[in-house]
C-alpha positions as CSV (number, residue, x, y, z in Angstrom):
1,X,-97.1,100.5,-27.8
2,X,-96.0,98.0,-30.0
3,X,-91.9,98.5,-31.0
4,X,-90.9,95.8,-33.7
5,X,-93.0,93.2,-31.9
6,X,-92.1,93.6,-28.0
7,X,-94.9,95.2,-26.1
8,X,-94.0,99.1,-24.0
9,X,-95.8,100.7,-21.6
10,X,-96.5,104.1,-23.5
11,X,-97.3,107.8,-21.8
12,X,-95.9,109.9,-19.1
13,X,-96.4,111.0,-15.8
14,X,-94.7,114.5,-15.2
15,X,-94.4,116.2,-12.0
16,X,-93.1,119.5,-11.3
17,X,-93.2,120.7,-7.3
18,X,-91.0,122.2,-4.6
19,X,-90.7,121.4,-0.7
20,X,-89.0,123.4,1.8
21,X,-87.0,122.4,5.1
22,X,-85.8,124.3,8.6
23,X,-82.7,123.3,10.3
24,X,-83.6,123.1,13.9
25,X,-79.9,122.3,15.1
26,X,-77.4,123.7,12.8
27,X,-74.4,122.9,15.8
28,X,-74.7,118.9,15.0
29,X,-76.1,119.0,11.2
30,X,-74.0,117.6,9.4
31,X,-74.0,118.1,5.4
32,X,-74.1,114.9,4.5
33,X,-77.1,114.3,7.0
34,X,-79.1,117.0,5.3
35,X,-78.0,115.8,1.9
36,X,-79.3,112.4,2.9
37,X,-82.6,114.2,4.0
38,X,-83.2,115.6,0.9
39,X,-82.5,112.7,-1.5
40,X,-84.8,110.6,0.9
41,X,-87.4,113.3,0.5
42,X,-86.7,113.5,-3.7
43,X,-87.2,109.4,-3.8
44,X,-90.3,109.9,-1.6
45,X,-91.8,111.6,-4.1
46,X,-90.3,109.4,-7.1
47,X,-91.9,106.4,-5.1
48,X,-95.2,108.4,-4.8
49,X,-95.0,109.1,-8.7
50,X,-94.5,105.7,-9.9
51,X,-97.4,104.7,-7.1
52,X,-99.4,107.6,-9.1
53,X,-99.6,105.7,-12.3
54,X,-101.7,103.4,-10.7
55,X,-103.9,106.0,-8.4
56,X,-104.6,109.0,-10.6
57,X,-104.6,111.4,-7.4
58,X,-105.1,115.3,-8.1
59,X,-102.4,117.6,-7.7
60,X,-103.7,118.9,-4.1
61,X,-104.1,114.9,-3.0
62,X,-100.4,114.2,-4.3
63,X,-99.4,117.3,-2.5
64,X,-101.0,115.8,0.6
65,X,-99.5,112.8,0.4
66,X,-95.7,114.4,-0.5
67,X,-96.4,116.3,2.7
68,X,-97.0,113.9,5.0
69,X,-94.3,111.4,3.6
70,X,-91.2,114.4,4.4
71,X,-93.0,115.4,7.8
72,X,-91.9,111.3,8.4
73,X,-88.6,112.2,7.3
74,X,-88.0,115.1,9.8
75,X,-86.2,114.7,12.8
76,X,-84.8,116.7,15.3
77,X,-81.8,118.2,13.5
78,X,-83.9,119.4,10.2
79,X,-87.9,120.3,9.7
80,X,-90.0,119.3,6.5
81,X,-91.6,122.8,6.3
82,X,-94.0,121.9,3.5
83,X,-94.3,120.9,-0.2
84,X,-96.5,122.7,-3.1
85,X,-96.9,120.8,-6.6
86,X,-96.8,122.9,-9.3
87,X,-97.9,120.3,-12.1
88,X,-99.0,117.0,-12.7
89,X,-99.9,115.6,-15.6
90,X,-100.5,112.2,-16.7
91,X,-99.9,111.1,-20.5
């Protein structure tokens, strides 16, 4: 898009999804170690998105993808139990 001469990237990419985790060891979890699990499970999946612009996967191949980054993540103390995308839609 063209804004008062300076050239913008125009459109979207919207994502809508959900992803479950188990805590396997709940005596030495701390909260800031599964707060650190799930932001480095949410920027997996911003990375993936902005990755997505250039890769036009389908929601179930995203999903895949989503999956098998937060099964990486896990580790002993807490599980990645799965992910589902709701939506994605690129503008």
């Amino acid at each position: 898009a063209d804004v008062f001469g300076d050239a913008y990237p125009a459109g979207g990419l919207w994502l809508e999804y959900s992803f479950t985790y188990r805590i396997l060891d709940q005596d030495s979890l701390t909260v800031g170690e599964r707060d650190a699990f799930l932001q480095q499970v949410m920027q997996a999946a911003q990375t993936l998105l902005e990755e997505e612009q250039e890769q036009g996967h389908t929601e179930q191949e995203f999903q895949a993808l989503l999956d098998m980054a937060g099964k990486e993540l896990a580790n002993e103390k807490i599980g990645f139990t799965g992910c589902e995308v709701n939506y994605l839609e690129k503008e």
